[in-house]
N, CA, C and O atoms as CSV, one atom per row, in Angstrom:
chain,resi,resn,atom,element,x,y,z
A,1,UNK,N,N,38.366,-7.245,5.578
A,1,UNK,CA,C,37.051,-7.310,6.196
A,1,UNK,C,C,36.215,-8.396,5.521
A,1,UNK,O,O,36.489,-8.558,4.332
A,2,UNK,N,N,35.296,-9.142,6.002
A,2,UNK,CA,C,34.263,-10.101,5.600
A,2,UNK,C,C,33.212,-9.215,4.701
A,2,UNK,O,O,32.996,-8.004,4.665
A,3,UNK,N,N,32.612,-10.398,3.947
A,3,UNK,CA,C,31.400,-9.738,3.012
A,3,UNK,C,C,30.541,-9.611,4.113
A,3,UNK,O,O,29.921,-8.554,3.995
A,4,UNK,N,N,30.248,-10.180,5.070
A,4,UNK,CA,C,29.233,-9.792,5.863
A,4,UNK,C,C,29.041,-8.084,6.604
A,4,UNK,O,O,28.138,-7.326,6.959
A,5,UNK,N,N,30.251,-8.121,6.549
A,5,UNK,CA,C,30.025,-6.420,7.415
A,5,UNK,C,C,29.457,-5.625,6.357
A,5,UNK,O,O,28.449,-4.953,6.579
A,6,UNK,N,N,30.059,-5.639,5.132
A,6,UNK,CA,C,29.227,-5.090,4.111
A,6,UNK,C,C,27.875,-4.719,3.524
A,6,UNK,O,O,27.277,-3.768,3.021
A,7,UNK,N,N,27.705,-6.154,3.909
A,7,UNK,CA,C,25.960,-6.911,3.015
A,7,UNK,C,C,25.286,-6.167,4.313
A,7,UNK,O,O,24.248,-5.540,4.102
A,8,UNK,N,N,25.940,-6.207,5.948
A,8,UNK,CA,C,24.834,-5.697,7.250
A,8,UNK,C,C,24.568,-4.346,6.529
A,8,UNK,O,O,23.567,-3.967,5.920
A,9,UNK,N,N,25.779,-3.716,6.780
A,9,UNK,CA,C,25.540,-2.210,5.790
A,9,UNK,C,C,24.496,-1.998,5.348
A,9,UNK,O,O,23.471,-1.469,5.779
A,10,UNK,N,N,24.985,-2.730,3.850
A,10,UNK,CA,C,23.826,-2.655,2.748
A,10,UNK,C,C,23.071,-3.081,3.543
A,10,UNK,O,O,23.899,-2.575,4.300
A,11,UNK,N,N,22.206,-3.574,4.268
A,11,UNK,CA,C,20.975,-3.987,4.744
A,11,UNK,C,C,20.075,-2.951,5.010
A,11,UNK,O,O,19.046,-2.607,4.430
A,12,UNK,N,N,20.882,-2.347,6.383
A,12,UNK,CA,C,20.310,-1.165,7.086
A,12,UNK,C,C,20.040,-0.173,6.201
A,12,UNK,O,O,18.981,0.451,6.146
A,13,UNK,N,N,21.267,0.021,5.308
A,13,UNK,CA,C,20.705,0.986,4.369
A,13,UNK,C,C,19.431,0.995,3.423
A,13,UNK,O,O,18.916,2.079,3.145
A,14,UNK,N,N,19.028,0.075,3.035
A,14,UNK,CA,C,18.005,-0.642,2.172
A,14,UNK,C,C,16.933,-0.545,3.122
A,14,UNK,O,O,16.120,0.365,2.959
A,15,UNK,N,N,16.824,-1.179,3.899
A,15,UNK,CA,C,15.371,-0.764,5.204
A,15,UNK,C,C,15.426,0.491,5.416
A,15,UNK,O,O,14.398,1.168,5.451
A,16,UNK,N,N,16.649,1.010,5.593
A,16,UNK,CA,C,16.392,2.407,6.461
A,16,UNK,C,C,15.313,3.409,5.278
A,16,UNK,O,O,14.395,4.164,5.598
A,17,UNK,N,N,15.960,2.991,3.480
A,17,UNK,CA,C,15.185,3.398,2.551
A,17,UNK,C,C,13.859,3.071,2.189
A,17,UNK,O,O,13.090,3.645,1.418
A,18,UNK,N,N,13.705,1.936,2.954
A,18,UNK,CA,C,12.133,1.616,2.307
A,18,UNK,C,C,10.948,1.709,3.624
A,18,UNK,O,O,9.789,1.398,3.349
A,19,UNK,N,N,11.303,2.162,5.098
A,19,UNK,CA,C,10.917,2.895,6.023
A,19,UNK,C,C,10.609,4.270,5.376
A,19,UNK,O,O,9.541,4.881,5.382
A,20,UNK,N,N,11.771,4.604,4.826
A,20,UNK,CA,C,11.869,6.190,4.440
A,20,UNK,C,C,10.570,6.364,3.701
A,20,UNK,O,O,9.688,6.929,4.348
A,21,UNK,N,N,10.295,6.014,2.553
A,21,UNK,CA,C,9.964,5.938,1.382
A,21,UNK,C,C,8.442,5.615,1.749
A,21,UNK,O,O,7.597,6.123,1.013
A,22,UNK,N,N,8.075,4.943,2.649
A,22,UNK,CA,C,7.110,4.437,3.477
A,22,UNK,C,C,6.045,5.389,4.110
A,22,UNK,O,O,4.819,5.496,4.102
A,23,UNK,N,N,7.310,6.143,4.763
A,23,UNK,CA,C,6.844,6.918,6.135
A,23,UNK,C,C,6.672,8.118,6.106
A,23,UNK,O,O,5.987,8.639,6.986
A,24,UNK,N,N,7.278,8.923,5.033
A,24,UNK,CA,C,7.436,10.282,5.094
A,24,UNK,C,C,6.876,10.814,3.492
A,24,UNK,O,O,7.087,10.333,2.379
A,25,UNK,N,N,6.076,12.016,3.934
A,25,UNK,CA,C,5.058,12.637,3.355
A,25,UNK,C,C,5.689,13.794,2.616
A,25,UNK,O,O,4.996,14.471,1.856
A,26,UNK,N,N,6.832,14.026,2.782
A,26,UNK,CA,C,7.259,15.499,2.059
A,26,UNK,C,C,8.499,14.817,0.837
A,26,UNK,O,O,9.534,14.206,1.106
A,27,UNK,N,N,7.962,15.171,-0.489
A,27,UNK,CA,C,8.780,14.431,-1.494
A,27,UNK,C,C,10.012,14.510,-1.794
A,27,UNK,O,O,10.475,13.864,-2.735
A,28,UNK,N,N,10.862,15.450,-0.915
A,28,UNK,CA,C,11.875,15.496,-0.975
A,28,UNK,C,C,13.063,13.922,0.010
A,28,UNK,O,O,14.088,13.269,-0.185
A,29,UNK,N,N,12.138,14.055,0.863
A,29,UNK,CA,C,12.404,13.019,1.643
A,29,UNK,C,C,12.105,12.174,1.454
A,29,UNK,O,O,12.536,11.503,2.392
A,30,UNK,N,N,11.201,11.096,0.359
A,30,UNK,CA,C,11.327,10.023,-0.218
A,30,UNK,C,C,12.063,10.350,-1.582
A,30,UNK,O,O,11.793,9.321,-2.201
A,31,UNK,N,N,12.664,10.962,-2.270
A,31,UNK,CA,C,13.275,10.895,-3.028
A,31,UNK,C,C,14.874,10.507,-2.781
A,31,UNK,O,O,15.626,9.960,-3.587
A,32,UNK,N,N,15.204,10.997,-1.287
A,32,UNK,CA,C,16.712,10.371,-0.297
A,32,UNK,C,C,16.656,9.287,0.047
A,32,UNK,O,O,17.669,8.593,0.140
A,33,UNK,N,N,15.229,8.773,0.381
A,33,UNK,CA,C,15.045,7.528,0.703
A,33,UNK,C,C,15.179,6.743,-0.480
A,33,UNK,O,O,15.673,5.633,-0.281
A,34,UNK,N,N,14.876,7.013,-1.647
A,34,UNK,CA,C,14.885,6.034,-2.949
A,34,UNK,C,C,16.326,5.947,-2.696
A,34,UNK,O,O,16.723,4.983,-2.042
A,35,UNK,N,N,17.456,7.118,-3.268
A,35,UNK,CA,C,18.606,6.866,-3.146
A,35,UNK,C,C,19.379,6.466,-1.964
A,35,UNK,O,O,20.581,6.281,-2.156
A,36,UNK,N,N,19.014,6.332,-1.024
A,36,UNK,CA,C,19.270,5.085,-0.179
A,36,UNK,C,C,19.668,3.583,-0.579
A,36,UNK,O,O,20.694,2.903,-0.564
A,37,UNK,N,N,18.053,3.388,-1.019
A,37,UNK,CA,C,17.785,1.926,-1.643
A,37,UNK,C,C,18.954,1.903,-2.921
A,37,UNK,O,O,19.471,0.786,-2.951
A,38,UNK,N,N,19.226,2.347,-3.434
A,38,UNK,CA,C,19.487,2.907,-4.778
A,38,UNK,C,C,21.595,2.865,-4.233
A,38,UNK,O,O,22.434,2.188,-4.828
A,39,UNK,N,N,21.807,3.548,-3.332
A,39,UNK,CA,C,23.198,2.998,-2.813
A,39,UNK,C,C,23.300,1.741,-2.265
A,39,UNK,O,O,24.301,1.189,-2.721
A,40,UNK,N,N,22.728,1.076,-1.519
A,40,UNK,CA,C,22.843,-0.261,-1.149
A,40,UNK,C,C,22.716,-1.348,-1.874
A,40,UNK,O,O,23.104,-2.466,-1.534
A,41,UNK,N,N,21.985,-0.968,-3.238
A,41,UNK,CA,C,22.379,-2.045,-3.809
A,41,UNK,C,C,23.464,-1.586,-4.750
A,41,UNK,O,O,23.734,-2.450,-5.584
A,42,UNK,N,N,24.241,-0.347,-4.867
A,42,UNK,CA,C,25.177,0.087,-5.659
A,42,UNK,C,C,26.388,-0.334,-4.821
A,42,UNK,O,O,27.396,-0.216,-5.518
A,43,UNK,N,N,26.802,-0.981,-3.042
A,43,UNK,CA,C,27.671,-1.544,-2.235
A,43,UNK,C,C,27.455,-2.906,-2.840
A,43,UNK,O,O,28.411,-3.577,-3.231
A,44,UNK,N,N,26.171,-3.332,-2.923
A,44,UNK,CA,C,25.922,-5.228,-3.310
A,44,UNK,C,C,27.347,-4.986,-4.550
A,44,UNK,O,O,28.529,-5.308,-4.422
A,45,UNK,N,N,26.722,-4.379,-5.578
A,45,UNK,CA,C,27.352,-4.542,-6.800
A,45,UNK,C,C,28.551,-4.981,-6.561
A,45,UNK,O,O,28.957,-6.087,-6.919
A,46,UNK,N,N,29.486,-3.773,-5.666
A,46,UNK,CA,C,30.841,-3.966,-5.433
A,46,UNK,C,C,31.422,-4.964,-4.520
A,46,UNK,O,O,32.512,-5.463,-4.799
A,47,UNK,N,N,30.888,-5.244,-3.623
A,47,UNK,CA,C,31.131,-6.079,-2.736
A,47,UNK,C,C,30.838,-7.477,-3.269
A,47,UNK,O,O,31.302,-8.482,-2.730
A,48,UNK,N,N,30.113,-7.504,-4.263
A,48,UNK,CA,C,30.385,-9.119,-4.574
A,48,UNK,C,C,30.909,-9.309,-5.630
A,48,UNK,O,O,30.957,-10.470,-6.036
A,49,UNK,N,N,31.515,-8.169,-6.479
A,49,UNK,CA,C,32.101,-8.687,-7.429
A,49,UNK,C,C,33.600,-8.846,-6.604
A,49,UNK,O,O,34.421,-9.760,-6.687
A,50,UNK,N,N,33.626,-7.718,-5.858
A,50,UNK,CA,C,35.494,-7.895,-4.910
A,50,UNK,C,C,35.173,-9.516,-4.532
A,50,UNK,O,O,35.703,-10.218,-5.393
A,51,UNK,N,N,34.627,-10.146,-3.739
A,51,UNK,CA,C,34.462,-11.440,-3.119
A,51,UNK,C,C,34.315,-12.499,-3.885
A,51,UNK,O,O,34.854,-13.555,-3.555
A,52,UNK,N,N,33.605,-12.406,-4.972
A,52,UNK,CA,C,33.222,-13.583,-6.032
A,52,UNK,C,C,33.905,-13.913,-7.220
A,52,UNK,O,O,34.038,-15.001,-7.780
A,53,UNK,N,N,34.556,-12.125,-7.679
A,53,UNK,CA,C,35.046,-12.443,-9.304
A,53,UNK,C,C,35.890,-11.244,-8.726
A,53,UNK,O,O,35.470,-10.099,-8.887
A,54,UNK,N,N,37.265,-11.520,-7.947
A,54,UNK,CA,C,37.985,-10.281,-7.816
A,54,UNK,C,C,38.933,-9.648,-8.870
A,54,UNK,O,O,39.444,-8.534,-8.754
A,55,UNK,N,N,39.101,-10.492,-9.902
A,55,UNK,CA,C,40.029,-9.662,-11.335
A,55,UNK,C,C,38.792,-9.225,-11.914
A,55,UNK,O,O,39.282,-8.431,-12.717
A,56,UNK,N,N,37.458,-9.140,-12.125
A,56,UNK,CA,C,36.649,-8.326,-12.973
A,56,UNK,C,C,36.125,-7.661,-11.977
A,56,UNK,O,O,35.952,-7.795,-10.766
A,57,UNK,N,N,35.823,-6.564,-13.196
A,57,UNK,CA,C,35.135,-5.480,-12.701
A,57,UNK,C,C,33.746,-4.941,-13.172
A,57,UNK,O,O,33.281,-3.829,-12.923
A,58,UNK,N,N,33.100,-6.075,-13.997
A,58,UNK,CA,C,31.969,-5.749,-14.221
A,58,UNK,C,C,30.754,-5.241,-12.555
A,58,UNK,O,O,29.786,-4.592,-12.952
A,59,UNK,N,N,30.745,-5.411,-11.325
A,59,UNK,CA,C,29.992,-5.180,-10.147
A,59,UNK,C,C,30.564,-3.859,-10.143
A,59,UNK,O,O,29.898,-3.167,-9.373
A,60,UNK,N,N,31.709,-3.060,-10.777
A,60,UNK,CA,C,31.643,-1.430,-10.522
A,60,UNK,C,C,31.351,-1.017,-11.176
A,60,UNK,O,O,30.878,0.111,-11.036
A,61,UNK,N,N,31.463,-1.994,-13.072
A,61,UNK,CA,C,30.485,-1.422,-13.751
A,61,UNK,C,C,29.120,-0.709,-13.591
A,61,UNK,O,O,28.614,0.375,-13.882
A,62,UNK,N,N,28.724,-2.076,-12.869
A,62,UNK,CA,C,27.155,-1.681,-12.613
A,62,UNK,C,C,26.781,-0.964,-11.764
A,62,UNK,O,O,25.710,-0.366,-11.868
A,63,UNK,N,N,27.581,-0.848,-10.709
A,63,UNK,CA,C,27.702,0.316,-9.622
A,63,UNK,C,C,27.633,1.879,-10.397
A,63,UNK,O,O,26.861,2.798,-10.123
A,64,UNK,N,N,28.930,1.839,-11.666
A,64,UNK,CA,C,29.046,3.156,-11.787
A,64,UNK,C,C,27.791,3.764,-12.850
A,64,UNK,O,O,27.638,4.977,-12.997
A,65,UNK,N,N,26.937,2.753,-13.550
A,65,UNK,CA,C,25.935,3.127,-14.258
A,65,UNK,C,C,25.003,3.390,-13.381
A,65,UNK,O,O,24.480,4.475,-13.637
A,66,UNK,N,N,24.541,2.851,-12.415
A,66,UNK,CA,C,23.316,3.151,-11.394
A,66,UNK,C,C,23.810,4.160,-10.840
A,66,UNK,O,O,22.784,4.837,-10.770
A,67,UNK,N,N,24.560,4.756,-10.411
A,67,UNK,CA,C,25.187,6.008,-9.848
A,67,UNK,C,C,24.609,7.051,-10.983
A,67,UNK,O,O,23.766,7.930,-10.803
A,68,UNK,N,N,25.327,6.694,-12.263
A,68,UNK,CA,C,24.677,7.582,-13.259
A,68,UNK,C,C,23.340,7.471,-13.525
A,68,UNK,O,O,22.840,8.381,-14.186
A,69,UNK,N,N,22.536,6.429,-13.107
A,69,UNK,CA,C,21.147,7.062,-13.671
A,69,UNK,C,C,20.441,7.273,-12.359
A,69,UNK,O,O,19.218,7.333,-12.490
A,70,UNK,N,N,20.803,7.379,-11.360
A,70,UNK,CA,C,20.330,7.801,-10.216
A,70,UNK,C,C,20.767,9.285,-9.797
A,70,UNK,O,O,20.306,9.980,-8.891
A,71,UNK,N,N,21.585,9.516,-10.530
A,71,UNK,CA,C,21.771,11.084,-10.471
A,71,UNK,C,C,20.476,11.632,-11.699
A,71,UNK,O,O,19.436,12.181,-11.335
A,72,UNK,N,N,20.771,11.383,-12.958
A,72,UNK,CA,C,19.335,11.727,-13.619
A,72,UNK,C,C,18.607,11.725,-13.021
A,72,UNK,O,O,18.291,12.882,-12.742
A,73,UNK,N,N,17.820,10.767,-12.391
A,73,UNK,CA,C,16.627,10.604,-11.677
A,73,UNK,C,C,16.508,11.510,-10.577
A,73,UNK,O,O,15.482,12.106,-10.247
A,74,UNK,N,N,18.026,11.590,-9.842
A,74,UNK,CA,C,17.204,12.946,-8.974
A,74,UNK,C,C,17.187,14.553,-9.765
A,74,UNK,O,O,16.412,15.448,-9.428
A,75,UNK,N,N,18.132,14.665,-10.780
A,75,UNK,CA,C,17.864,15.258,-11.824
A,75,UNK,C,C,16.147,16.111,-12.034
A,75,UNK,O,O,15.450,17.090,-11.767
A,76,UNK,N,N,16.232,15.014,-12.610
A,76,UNK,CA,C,14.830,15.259,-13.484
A,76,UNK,C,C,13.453,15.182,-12.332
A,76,UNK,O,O,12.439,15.725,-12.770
A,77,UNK,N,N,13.290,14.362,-10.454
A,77,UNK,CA,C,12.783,14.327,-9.573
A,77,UNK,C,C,12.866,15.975,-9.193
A,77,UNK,O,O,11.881,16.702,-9.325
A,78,UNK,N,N,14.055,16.423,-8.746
A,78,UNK,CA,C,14.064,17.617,-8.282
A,78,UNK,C,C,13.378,19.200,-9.353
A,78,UNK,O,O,12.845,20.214,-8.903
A,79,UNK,N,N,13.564,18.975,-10.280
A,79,UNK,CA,C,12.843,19.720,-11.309
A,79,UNK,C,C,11.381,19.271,-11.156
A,79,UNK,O,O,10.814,20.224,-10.622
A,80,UNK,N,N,10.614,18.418,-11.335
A,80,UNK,CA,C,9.649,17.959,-11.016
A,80,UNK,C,C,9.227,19.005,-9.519
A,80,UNK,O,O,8.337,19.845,-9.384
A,81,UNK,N,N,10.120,18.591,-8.699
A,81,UNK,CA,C,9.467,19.120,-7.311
A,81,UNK,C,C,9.316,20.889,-7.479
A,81,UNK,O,O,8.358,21.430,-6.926
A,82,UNK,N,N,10.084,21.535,-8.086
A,82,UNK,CA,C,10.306,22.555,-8.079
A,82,UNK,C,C,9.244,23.457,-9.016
A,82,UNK,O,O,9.002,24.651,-8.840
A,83,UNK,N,N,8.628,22.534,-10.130
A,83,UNK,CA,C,7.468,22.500,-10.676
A,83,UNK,C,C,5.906,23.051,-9.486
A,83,UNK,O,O,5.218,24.060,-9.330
A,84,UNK,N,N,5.989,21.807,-8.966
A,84,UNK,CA,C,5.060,21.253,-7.853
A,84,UNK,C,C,5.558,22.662,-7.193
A,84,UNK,O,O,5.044,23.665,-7.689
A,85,UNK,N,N,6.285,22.815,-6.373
A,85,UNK,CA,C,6.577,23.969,-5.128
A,85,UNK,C,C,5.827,25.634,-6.166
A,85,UNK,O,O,5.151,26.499,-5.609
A,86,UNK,N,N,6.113,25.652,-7.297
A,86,UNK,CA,C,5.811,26.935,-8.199
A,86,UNK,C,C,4.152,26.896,-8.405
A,86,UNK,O,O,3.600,27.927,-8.788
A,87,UNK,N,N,3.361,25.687,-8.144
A,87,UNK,CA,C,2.159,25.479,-8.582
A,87,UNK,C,C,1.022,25.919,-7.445
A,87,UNK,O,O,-0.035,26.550,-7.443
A,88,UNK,N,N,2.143,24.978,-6.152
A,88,UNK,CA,C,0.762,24.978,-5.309
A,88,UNK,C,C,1.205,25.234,-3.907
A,88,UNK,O,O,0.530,25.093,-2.887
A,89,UNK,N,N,2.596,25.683,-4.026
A,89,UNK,CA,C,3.509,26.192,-2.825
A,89,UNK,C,C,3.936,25.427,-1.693
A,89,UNK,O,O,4.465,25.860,-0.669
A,90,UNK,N,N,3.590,23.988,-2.047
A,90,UNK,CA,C,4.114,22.920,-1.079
A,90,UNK,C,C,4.462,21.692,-1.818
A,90,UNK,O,O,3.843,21.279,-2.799
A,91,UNK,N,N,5.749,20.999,-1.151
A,91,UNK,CA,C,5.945,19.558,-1.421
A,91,UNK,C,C,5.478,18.342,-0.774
A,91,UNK,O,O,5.918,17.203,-0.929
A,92,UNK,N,N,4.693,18.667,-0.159
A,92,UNK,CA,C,3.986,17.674,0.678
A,92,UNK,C,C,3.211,16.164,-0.445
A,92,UNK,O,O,2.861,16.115,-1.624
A,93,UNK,N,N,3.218,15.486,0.305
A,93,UNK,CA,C,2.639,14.615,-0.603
A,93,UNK,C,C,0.856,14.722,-1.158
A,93,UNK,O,O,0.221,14.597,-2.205
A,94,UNK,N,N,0.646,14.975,0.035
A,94,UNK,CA,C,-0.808,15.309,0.440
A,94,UNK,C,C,-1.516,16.378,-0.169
A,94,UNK,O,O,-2.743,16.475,-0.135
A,95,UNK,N,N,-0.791,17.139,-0.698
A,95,UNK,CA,C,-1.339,18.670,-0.934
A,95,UNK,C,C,-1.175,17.814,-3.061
A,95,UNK,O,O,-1.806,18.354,-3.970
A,96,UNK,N,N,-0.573,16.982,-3.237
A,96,UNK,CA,C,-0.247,16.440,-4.641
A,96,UNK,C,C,-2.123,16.301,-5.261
A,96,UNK,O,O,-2.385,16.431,-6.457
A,97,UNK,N,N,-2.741,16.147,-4.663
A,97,UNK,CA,C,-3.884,16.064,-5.200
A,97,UNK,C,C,-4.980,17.926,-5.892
A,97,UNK,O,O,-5.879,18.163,-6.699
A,98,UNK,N,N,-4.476,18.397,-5.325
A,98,UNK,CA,C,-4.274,20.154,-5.750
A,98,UNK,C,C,-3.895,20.364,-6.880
A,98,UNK,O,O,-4.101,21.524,-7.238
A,99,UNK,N,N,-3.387,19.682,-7.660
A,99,UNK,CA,C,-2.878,19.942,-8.697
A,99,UNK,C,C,-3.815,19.148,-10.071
A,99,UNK,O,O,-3.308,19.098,-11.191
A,100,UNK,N,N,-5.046,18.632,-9.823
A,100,UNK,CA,C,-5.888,17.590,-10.465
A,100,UNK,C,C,-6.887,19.239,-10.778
A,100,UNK,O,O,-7.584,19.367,-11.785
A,101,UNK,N,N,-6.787,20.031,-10.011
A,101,UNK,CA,C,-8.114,21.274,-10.209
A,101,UNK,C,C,-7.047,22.455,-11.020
A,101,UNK,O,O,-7.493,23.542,-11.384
């Protein structure tokens, strides 16, 4: 297959995340949207190291560390939310200001 079918991929995926992330008010659903963004550029990684430098493997390196700290992050995001849901009984974004009183 061409790098291009790839990189379209990664594209859509990357917009589709920063629409997400954009548009939607309940924090669970920009937190899918981050990892969206967050996989598409974890395809860049791989896809150009296969195309550019195909005996190394530093692009899965970096793939497989962003994988790992993007799991932390939803980690430590989802605890966060679950915080928030125990405080003020919603994840909404909107209702985030409830929590200042």
């Amino acid at each position: 297959m061409k790098m291009e079918y790839y990189l379209i991929v990664s594209t859509i995926m990357f917009f589709a995340g920063v629409y997400g992330f954009f548009t939607r008010r309940n924090t669970l659903a920009i937190l899918i949207s981050v990892e969206l963004i967050l996989n598409a550029t974890d395809i860049n990684f791989a896809v150009f190291n296969r195309f550019l430098f195909p005996e190394g493997m530093e692009g899965h390196f970096f793939a497989l560390f962003s994988i790992a700290i993007s799991a932390a992050e939803t980690a430590v995001a989802i605890a966060i939310m679950i915080n928030i849901y125990r405080n003020i009984r919603s994840i909404q974004v909107r209702n985030l200001d409830d929590l200042k009183h």
